[in-house]
N, C-alpha and C positions, 0 to 999 in steps of 0.2 A: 158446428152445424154442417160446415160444407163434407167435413171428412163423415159425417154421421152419416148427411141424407145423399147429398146431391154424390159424394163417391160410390153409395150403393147403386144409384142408379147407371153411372159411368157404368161399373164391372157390369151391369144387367146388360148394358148395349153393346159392349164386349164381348162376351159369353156367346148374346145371340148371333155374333158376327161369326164367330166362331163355329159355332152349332150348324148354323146354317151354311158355312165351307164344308162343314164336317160330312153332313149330309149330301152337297151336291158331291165331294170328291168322292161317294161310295159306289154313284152312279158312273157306266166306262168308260162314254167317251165325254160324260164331265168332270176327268182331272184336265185336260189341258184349261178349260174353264179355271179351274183354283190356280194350276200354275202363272196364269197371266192375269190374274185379279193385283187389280193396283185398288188402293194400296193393300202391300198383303193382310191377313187378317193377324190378330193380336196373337195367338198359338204359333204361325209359320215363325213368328218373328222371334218369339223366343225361345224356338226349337231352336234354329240357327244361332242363336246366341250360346245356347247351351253345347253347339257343336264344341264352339272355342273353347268353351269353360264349364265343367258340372258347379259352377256358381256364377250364378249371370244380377249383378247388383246394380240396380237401374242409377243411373246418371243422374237421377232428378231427384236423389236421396242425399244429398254431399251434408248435409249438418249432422246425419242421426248415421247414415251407412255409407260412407264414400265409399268409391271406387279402389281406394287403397287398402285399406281394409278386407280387400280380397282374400289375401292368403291367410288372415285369423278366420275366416269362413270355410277354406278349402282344406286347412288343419285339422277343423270341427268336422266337417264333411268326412276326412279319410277314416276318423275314431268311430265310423257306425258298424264298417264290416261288413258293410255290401255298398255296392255305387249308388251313388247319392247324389240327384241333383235339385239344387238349391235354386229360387227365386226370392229375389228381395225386392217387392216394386210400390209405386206409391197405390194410396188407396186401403180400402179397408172395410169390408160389409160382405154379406153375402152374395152378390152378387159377380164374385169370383168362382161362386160354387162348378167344378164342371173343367175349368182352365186347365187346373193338372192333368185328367185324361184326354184334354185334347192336345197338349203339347207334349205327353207322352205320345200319341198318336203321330205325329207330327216327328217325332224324335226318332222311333222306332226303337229304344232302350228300356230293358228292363231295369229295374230298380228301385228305390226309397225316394221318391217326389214330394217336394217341401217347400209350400209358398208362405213368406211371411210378408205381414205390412210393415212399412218403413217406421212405426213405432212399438215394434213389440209386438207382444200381446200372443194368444196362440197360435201358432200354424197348422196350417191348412196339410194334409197328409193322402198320399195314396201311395198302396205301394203293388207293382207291376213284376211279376216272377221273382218277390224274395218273400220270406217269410220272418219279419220283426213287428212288435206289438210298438206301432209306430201311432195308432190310435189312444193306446194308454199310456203309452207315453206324453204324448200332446194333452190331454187330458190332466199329469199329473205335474207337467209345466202350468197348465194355466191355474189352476186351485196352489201349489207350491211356491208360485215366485211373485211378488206382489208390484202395485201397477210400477213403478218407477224403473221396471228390466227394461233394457232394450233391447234390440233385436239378436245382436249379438251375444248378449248375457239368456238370453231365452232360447237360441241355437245349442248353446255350449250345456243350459240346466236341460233341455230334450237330449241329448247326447249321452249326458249323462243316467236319464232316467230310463231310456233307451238300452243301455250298458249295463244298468244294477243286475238284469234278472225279477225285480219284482213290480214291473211295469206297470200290474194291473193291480196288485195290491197297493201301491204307493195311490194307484188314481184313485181305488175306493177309496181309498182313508183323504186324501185330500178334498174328496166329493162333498164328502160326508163333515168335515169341518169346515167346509165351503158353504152346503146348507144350514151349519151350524151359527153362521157368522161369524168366523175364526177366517182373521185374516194375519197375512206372515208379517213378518219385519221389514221397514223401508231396504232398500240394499244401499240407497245414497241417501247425503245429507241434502234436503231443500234450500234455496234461499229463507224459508219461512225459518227453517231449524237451525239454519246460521244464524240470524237473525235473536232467536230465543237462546239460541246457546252466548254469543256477546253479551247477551243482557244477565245471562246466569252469571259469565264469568266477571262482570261487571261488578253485580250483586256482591261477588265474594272477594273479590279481589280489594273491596274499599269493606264491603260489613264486617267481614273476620277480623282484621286489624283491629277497628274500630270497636267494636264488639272486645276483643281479648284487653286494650287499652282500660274503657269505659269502663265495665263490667268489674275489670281488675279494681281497677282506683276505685271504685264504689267500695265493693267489698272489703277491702282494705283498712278504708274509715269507718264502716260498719261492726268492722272487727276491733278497731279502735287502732290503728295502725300496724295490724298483724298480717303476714303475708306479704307478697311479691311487689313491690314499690316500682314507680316507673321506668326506674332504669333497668328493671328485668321485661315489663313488661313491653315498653318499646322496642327495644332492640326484638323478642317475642314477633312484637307484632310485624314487624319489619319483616321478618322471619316466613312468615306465614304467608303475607303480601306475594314474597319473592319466589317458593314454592307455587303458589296460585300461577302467578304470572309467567312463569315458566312452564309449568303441568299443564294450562288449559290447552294451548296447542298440540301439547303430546297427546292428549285425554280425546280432543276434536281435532282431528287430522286429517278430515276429510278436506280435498281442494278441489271439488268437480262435484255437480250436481246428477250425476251421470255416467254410466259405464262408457258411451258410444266412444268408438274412436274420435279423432280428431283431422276435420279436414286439412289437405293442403289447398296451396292456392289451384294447381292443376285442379284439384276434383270439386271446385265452386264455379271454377268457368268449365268445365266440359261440357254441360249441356248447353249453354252459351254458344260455344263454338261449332257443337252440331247442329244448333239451328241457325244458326249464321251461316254456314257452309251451305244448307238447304235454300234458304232465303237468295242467294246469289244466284242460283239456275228459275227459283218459282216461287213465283211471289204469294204464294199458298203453300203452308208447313203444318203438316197432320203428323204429329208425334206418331210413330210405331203403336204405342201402347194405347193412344185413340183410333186404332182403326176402325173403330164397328161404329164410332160417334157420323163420319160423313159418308155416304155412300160415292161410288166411283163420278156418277153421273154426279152429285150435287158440288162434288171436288171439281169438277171438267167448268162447270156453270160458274162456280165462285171466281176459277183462276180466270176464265174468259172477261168477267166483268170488271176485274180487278184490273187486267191490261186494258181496258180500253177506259179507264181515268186519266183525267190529263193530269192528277199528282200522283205520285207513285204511294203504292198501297199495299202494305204486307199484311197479312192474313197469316196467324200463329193459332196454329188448336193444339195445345198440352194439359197436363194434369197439372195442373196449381198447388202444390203444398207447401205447409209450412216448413218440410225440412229441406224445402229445394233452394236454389241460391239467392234467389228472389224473395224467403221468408214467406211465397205463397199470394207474393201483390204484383199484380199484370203489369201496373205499372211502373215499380221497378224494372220487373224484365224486357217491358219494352225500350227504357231505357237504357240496360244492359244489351239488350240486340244493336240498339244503334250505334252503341259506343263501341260496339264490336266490328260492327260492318260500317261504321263512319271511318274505318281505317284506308279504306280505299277511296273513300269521298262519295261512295253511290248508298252511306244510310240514311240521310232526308227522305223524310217522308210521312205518311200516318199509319201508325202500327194498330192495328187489332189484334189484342189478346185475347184468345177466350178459353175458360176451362173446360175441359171436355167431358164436362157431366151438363143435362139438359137443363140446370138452373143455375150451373156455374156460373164464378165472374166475367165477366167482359170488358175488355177495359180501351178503349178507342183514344189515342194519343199522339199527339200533332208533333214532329222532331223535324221541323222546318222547312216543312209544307208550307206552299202558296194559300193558306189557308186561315181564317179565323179562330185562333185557337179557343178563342169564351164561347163562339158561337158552336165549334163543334165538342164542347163538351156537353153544352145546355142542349142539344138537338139530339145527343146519344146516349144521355141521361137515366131515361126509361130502357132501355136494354142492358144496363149494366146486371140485375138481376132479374130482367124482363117484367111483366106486369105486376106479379104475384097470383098464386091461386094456381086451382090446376088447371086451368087452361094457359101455362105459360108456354111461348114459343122455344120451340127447338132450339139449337145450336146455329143447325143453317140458315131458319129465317132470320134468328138473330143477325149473324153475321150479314146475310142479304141483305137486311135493312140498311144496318150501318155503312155497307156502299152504297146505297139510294142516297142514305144521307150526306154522305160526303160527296158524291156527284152533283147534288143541288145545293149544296153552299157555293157561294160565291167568291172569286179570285180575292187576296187578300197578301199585302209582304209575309213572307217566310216568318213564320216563329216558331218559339220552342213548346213546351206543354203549357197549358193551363191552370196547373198547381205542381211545383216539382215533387218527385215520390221522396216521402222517407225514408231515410238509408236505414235498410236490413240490421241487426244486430249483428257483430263481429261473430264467425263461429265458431271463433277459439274462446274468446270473454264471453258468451252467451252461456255457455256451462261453467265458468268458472265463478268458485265460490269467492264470497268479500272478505275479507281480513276480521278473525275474530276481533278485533278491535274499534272494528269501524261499525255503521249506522249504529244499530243500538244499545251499544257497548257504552256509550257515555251516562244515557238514563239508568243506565243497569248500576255504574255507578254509583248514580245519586241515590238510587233504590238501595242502593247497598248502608249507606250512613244513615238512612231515615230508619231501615229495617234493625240497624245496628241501636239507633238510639231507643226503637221501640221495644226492642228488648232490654235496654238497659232499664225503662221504665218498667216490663214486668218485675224486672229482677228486683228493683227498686220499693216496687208494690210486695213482693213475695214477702222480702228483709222486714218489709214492717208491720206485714201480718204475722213473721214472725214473732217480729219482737213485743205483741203487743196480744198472742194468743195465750201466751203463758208466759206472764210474769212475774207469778209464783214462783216459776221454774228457776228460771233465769236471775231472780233474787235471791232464791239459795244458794244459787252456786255464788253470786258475786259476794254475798254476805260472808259466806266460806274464807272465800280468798281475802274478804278484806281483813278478817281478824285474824286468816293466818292459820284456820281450821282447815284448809280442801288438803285433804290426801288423806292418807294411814297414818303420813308423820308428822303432821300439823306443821308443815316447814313449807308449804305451798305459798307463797307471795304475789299479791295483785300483780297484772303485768303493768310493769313499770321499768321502763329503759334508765340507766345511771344516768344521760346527758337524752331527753328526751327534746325533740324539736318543737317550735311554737306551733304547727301544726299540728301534730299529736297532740301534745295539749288542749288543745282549743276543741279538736273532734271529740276528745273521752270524756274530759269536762261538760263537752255538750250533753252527750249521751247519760250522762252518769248522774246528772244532775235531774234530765228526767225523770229516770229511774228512782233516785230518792223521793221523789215527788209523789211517784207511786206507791213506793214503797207505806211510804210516811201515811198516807190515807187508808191506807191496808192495815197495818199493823199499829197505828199509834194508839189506837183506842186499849190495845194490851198492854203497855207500859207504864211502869211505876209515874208518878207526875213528876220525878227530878230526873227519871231521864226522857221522858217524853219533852221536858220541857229544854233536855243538853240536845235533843236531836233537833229541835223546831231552832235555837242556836244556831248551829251550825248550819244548817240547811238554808235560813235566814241571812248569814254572813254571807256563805256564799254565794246567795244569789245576788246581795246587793257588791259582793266583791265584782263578779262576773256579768251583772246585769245591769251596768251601772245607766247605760241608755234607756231603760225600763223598757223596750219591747219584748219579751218574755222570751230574748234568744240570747246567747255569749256575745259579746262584745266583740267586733270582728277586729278590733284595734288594740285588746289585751294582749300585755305582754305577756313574756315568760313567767316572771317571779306572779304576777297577779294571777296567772290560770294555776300555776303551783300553786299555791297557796287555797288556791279557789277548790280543785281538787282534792286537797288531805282534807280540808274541811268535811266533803262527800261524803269519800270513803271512811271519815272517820264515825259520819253520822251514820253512815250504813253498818258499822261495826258494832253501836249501842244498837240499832236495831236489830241487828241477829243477836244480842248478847242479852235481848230481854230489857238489858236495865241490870244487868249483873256486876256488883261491888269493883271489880278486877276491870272490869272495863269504862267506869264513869269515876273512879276516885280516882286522885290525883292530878284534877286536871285535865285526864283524858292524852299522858302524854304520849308523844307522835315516836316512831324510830329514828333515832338521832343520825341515823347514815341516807336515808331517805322518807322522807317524810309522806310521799307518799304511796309508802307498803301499810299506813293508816298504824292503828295505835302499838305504844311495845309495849309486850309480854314476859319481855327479862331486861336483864341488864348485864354488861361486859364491858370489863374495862378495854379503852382501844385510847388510842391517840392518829384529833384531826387533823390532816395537813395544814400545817402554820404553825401548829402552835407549839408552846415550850412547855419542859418540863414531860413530867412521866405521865402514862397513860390513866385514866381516869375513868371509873364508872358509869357507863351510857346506857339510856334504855334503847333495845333495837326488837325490833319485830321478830316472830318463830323464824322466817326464812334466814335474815341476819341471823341471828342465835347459830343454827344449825351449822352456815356458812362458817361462824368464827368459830367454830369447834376445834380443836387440838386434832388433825386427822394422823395422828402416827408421826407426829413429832416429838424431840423425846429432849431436846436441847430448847433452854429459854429464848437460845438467838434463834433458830428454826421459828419456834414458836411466834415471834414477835414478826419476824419477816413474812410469815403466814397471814398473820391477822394484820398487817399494813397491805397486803395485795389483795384484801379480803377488802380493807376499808378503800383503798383506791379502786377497785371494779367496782362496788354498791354505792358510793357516795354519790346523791343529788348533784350535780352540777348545771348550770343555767348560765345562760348570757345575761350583759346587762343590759338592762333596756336599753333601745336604742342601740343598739348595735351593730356591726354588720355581720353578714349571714357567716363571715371569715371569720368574725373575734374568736379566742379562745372562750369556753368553758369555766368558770369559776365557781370552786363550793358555793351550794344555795345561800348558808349562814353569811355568807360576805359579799350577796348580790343586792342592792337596795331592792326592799319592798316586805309584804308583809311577814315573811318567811326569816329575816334577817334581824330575830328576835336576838340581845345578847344571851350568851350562854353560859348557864348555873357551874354549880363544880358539884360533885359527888354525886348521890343517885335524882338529884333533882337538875343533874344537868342536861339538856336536850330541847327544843319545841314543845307547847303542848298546846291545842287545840284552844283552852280556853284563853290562851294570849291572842292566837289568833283572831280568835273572833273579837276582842278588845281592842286590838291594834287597826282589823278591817272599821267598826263604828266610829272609832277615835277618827281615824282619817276620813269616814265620810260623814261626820258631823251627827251620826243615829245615835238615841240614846235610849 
């Protein structure tokens, strides 16, 4: 508000001080009048500056434009290609309107004149015997660069626009997406956008691991143990983690909320030390750039009253902002004046601040004066922004009052202020961005495993509207493979691992067992009654093999041999059901393939010989895949031969732990692990498993009959 209103009104009383030198100095013999006007007016003052410098960068800008920062401005300046003088001062409203021509006046230089406020934003242009489109260029800065430039970055994009050649075409077309509502890109990153950027990389940095882990292992047991297990997918996720954590900072590498240069400590006290330098000769300090705020007389009347207090009373009239050293609070800078002129032991006293726009701050501060410091806040309280409304008092009543008031308070010990000021933000950490890892980095985190698991639930939801929109589908193919029919060459085999783990197990048997359920209600109303009545068998064993707890789920405590066994039973039920109830598939027993029993029923037989046993190899039934596997492939010797179909029988062979085990035991043929599957074994073409032991052996041992 203060930079909105009460600055416009400052430049208005500026201007007019201005205006009205302007005027008397045209009249003859009133320039010695201008020459000897105290204080000079606001134009004389930064003619004379500009003598020194074609860039004069007010002192009371040190956070956003210090003083050092000169020669990136005087750089800028020489790239226009005619003399160029530059103004950087505080403030900001029209009420500057007018300033350039009179301190071109003042100057007596032709040239490109360029006042900008100490935040940016467009400048102000005249230009005096050159000819550059300094207006369309200003014009195609302030539509082109968006609010976060500062001053220096909006020097350097004029310069540039200045430079192209197409000055007024760039400003129409920026005009014109300006009315459009087309606004540019930040140039810096916010605390806001640090902030959202932690929390992204938060999110990703925990959900993508989490997510590639989850997601994996679901799918996995969804597939029935097919796909990437967690030793690919950990190390993966790890993976992924560690790219994240390393790229976010590459990706956000902004470290500054802001182009502005960076003060030093010289250019946070300079103004400091010019008013302290003042302060030492008169105890009334009218900044330069308020000259048009006090007139001569009402200067002469303050400093008179001021010496005749019997406590000493300094009287400061400056621009107040927020990029000056003080952050824009009276009351810091009156404590900064003291701390500065307490060097010589003469700064006790009561300082008055005041901003030199008519409804500025005021800040009246006791630095150990004989004085009641509660009483003279509470008595100067109502002039801090005078009454409100438009009839507020001036600058100089203000200040008048507040010696009235400090005249009539009463003798009291020395103290210090009345509330000490808050200290200013540092102006090197005040732009500086926070560690992508810190404030909201950690919820970003947590958002990241919650957002991970919620997807793990779609994914979860998706798998089972899968599996449950077409199970028609999905039953022909399994029916395929369990008899041994999927492919061209009917050599296709259920997936089934030779040494499968109790978790596979336990997952497919889950799944498979549903599947039959469905199946079975679908389809059994087609089948002959001897084998509707071998599949409702089977289906039956198994469930009371695997579902021995009766909550209608697998037994989380089944072993190996019992979900083996649990599963040929399935797959074997699912085999009569795609086979109709067909002769080939339900006589005999229904027997199983003797090398894995669960590839479900076989369809030939070959003689092999199992590990252990004596004597010569013997006629087995073994399922199409087995079949195809021990086929003679371009062997032409009987020892070739026999070595072929021992490597054939040791990679397909069933193996299983024995119950109870540990996760280390080796592997042993199924036929010699206890349980239901460890049926003795026939000789000739009746030797092998067959279904219907199985399910005799499952009843026998659970007492069903």
């Amino acid at each position: 508000m203060r930079r909105g209103v009460a600055k416009a009104a400052r430049w208005g009383a500026r201007v007019a001080a201005v205006m009205l030198v302007a005027v008397v100095g045209l009249g003859g013999s009133a320039g010695a009048s201008v020459a000897d006007e105290k204080p000079r007016s606001t134009a004389a003052y930064l003619a004379d500056q500009l003598r020194k410098s074609p860039v004069h960068l007010s002192d009371q800008l040190p956070r956003t434009n210090p003083l050092s920062a000169r020669p990136a401005f005087l750089k800028e300046a020489k790239r226009t290609g005619v003399p160029t003088y530059v103004l950087v001062l505080p403030g900001y409203g029209a009420g500057r309107d007018g300033l350039l021509a009179a301190v071109h006046d003042r100057l007596g230089k032709d040239g490109l004149y360029l006042l900008f406020g100490g935040d940016g934003g467009s400048p102000d242009t005249e230009t005096f015997g050159v000819d550059v489109p300094a207006r369309d260029a200003a014009m195609a800065t302030t539509f082109e660069l968006p609010y976060d430039a500062g001053t220096l970055d909006t020097f350097r994009h004029f310069v540039d626009a200045l430079r192209s050649g197409e000055a007024t075409e760039r400003a129409d077309k920026a005009a014109a997406a300006g009315r459009a509502g087309e606004e540019p890109d930040k140039l810096y990153t916010s605390r806001t956008d640090r902030k959202n950027q932690g929390f992204l990389t938060g999110i990703l940095l925990t959900g993508v691991p989490v997510l590639i882990v989850a997601v994996g292992w679901y799918v996995r047991r969804w597939r029935g143990g097919k796909g990437p297990g967690l030793r690919l997918l950990v190390p993966v996720a790890a993976a992924g983690a560690l790219v994240i954590g390393v790229g976010a900072p590459l990706v956000f590498d902004d470290t500054r909320t802001t182009g502005d240069p960076v003060p030093t400590a010289a250019d946070m006290a300079a103004r400091t030390d010019r008013v302290a330098r003042g302060l030492r000769s008169d105890p009334v300090y009218l900044d330069p750039l308020a000259a048009g705020t006090l007139s001569p007389a009402q200067l002469g009347r303050l400093r008179e009253r001021a010496k005749r207090l019997e406590v000493p009373v300094r009287l400061v009239v400056v621009p107040l902002d927020t990029a000056d050293e003080s952050a824009g609070d009276g009351e810091l800078l009156a404590k900064r004046l003291h701390d500065r002129l307490g060097d010589d032991g003469d700064g006790d006293g009561v300082y008055v601040i005041a901003d030199d726009s008519e409804n500025g701050e005021l800040e009246v501060v006791n630095h150990g004066a004989e004085l009641d410091s509660a009483a003279l806040h509470d008595a100067t309280e109502d002039l801090r922004f005078g009454e409100g409304g438009e009839s507020d008092a001036g600058v100089y009543q203000r200040l008048d009052e507040a010696l009235r008031i400090v005249d009539r308070l009463p003798s009291a010990p020395a103290e210090g202020p009345y509330l000490e000021p808050m200290a200013a933000e540092d102006p090197v950490t005040e732009d500086e961005l926070p560690s992508l890892y810190a404030e909201d980095f950690v919820p970003g985190t947590l958002m990241g495993v919650v957002g991970a698991l919620a997807a793990l639930g779609v994914t979860a939801a998706g798998l089972g509207i899968a599996r449950h929109i077409g199970p028609g589908v999905r039953s022909a193919a399994t029916r395929a493979s369990a008899t041994g029919t999927g492919g061209a060459s009917g050599s296709t085999d259920p997936q089934a691992p030779a040494r499968p783990s109790t978790g596979w197990l336990r997952r497919t048997a889950r799944r498979e067992l549903d599947e039959l359920n469905e199946e079975y209600e679908q389809l059994s109303g087609n089948l002959p009654d001897a084998a509707r009545t071998r599949v409702w068998d089977h289906l039956d064993a198994a469930t009371l093999l695997l579902d021995q707890e009766g909550d209608n789920r697998v037994d989380a405590d089944a072993d190996a041999p019992t979900l083996a066994a649990g599963l040929a039973l399935i797959r074997t039920g699912r085999a009569v059901l795609a086979a109709g109830g067909g002769r080939h598939i339900t006589s005999a027993g229904t027997r199983l393939c003797v090398l894995n029993p669960l590839h479900g029923p076989a369809t030939a037989t070959r003689k092999l010989k199992l590990p252990g046993e004596s004597g010569g190899a013997r006629s087995r039934p073994v399922c199409a895949g087995c079949r195809a596997a021990l086929e003679e492939r371009g062997t032409s010797t009987s020892g070739s031969r026999a070595a072929h179909i021992a490597g054939v029988v040791g990679a397909r062979l069933l193996c299983l732990r024995d119950p109870g085990a540990a996760r280390s035991a080796p592997h042993e043929p199924y036929h010699r692990v206890p349980g239901p599957l460890a049926a003795p074994q026939g000789t000739g073409r009746d030797a092998g498993p067959t279904a219907d032991q199985i399910v005799r052996r499952v009843r026998e041992q659970l007492g069903v009959h």
